[in-house]
Structures are given as structure tokens and as C-alpha cells.
N, C-alpha and C positions, 0 to 999 in steps of 0.2 A: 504494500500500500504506500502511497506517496506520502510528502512530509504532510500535505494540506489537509487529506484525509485524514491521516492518522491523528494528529493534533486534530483535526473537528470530532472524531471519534474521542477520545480522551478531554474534552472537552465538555461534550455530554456525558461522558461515564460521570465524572466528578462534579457535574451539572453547575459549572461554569456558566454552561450554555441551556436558557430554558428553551421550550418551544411551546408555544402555546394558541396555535391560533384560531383555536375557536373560544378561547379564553383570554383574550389580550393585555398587553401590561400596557399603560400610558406614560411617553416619557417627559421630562419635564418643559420641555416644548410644544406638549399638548398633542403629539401624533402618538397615534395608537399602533399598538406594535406586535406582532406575533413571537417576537424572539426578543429575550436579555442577555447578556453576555459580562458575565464579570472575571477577567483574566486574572482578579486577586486570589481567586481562588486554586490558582493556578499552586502559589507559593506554598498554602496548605497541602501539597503532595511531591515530594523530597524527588521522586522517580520522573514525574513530569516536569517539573522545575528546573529539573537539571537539563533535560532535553532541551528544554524550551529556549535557555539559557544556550548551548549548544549551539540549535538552529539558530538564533537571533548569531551569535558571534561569526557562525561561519558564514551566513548570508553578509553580513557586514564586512567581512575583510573578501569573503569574496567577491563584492562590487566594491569595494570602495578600501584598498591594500594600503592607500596612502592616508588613510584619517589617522589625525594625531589624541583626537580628544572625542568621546562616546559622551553625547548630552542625555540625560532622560528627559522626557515630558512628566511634570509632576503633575496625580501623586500617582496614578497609577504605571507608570512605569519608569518610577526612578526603582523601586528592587530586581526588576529584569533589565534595565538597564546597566546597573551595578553588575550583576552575575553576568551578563555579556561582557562587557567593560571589564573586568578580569579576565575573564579568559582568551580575551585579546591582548592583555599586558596595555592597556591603554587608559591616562585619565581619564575618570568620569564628573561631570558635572549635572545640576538640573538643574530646571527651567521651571520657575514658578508662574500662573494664572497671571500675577502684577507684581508689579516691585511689594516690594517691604511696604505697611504703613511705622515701621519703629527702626532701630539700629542703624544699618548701613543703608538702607532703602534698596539693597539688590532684588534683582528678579534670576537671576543666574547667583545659581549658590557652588561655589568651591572656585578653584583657582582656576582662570578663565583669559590666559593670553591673548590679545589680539591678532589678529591673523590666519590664526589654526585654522587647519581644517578640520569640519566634525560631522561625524554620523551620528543621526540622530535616532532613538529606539523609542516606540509608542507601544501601548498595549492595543489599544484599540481604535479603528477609524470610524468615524459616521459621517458627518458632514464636510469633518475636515476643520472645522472652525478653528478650534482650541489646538490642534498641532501646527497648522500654521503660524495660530500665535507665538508660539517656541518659536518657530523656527524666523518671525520676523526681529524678537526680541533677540536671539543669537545674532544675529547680522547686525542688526542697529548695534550689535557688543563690539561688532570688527569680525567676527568669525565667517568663513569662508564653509557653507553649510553645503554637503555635497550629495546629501539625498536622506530621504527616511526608511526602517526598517522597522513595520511592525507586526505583531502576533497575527491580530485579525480585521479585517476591513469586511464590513458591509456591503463594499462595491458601489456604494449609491452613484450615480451620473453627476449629482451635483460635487460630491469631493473630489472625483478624480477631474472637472472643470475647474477647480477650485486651486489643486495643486500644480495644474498645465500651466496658469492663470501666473502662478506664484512663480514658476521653472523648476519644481522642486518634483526631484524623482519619486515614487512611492514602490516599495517592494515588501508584501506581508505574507510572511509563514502559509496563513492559510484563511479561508475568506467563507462568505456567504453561500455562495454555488456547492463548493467544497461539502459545507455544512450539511444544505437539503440535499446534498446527494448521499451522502452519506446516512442521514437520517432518514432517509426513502429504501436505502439498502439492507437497513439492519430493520426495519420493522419497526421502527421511531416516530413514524407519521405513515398516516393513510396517502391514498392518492388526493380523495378531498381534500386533505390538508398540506400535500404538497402544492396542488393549484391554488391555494389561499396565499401560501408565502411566496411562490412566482407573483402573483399578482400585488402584493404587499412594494415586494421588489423593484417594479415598472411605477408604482407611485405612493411612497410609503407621506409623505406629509397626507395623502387625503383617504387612505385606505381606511376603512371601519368609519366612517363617517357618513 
């Protein structure tokens, strides 16, 4: 099985990943949604964790051999960004939501050279909004930001216009497609409920509405 599968597989074993769409969850943007995804819960399983940590470092040096410095996106992905960031032998920094409102007023936390280049590590994509943010805040730092690497992406049409938009590369372990195929394989979801989360997919702001 491929990494995509497999991590979407291990994903719902440890139910990371709900699916629920004839029960939907509503996210705080008011779109109703068939699927939740919490990659923290990734760190609760010592065997996954470590893999996952794995795939992030070697997708990372292998696009991108020359990055000197491995950012997280906080909060969910500065401890897989750490456990990548080791095992690359390379600083890690992250990247806060806003600066500080007390101390130093940073938004990038730990030692952050000007000019580096740096790979950045996300746990998870949706719109795109909030990683872009990192990654406009690195560059306003001086750093020379040379693509992103993370767990899982939604795939939505609007992030990947979002980050063409930006120049900024996007490459993730494993995604959306991956997931309902997976979960259609193993007896996880009906067929109904695979054409619920296809159609979710093509336009999730008005879906269940």
C-alpha cells in the first residue's frame, strides 16, 4: 500500500480521522462537514508518530536537500515538525497565528537568521488561510521559504489557488481522495456515503445547506 493510503488507513484506525456524513460536524466557519481530522492525535501512538515523522523528513530533504532551517506552523504542527527537524539534523523554528501581545512581541519563536532557507511542515490543509500566514510572516522575517510539506490536505480548489497565488509549493503525505478511497475499500463507508463526501468535495462551503 502506498504512503497516502496507508497513513489515511492509520489515520482512521486511531480515529484521527472521523467520517461522518450523514451525521455532520460544523466547523467554525459555519460549513458543514462530513469529515474531522485531528493529526494531534497522531503523537498519542509512539509507532505512527514515528513514521509520520519519517515520511515528513524524507519528503522534505527529498524536495528540498538544500533547506537550512525546518519552520513549524503552530500549534498543530510544531511536535511533527520538531520530530522531522531532527531527523534531518536541521534547526527548527515556529511560526505563531500573530506576534506576541507581551515580551519580545515575536511571531517566529527560536533562533531565526535572515536569509535561510526553510521548509516548512503543516499538519493539516483546508483552505490554506492560516499556512500561508506562516509562511508570509517567514519572508517578511528575511527567510527564503522554499515550499511546504504536510500530513494531510483536503485538496479543496480554493487552497491549492491560494498557494499558486502565493508561489508556494505544497506537497502532503497523504490527502482527501486517498482517505475515501480507502475508507470505501475497507468497508468504512457505504457507496451512499461515498457519493455524499464526493459531492461535499466539489463544494464543501454550501454542502448540507
Amino acid at each position: 500500500m502506498t504512503v497516502d493510503k496507508t497513513l489515511a488507513k492509520s489515520l482512521m484506525d486511531i480515529k484521527a480521522v472521523l467520517l461522518r456524513p450523514q451525521d455532520p460536524f460544523t466547523w467554525a466557519s459555519g460549513w458543514h462537514s462530513p469529515i474531522y481530522c485531528d493529526n494531534r492525535r497522531i503523537l498519542s501512538h509512539p509507532e505512527l508518530r514515528s513514521s509520520v515523522a519519517d515520511w515528513l523528513a524524507e519528503k522534505a530533504m527529498e524536495l528540498y536537500p538544500e533547506a537550512e532551517i525546518v519552520a513549524g506552523v503552530a500549534t498543530g504542527a510544531i511536535a511533527h515538525g520538531v520530530l522531522a527537524a531532527d531527523r534531518m539534523q536541521r534547526p527548527f523554528v515556529y511560526v505563531r497565528p500573530k506576534p506576541k501581545d507581551h515580551g519580545t512581541g515575536s511571531q517566529i519563536e527560536g533562533e531565526f537568521p535572515k536569509g535561510k532557507k526553510v521548509v516548512v511542515i503543516e499538519d493539516l490543509i483546508s483552505t490554506g488561510m492560516s499556512s500561508l500566514a506562516a509562511v508570509k510572516a517567514l519572508r517578511e522575517a528575511g527567510a527564503d521559504v522554499l515550499g511546504m510539506v504536510a500530513i494531510f490536505t483536503y485538496g479543496f480548489d480554493l487552497a491549492s489557488q491560494r498557494f499558486a497565488e502565493e508561489g508556494v509549493r505544497l506537497d502532503t503525505l497523504s490527502n482527501y481522495g486517498a482517505l475515501v478511497s480507502v475508507a470505501s475499500e475497507t468497508g468504512y463507508i457505504t457507496a451512499e456515503d461515498e457519493e455524499l463526501l464526493h459531492k461535499w468535495r466539489e463544494s464543501p462551503d454550501t454542502w448540507g445547506k
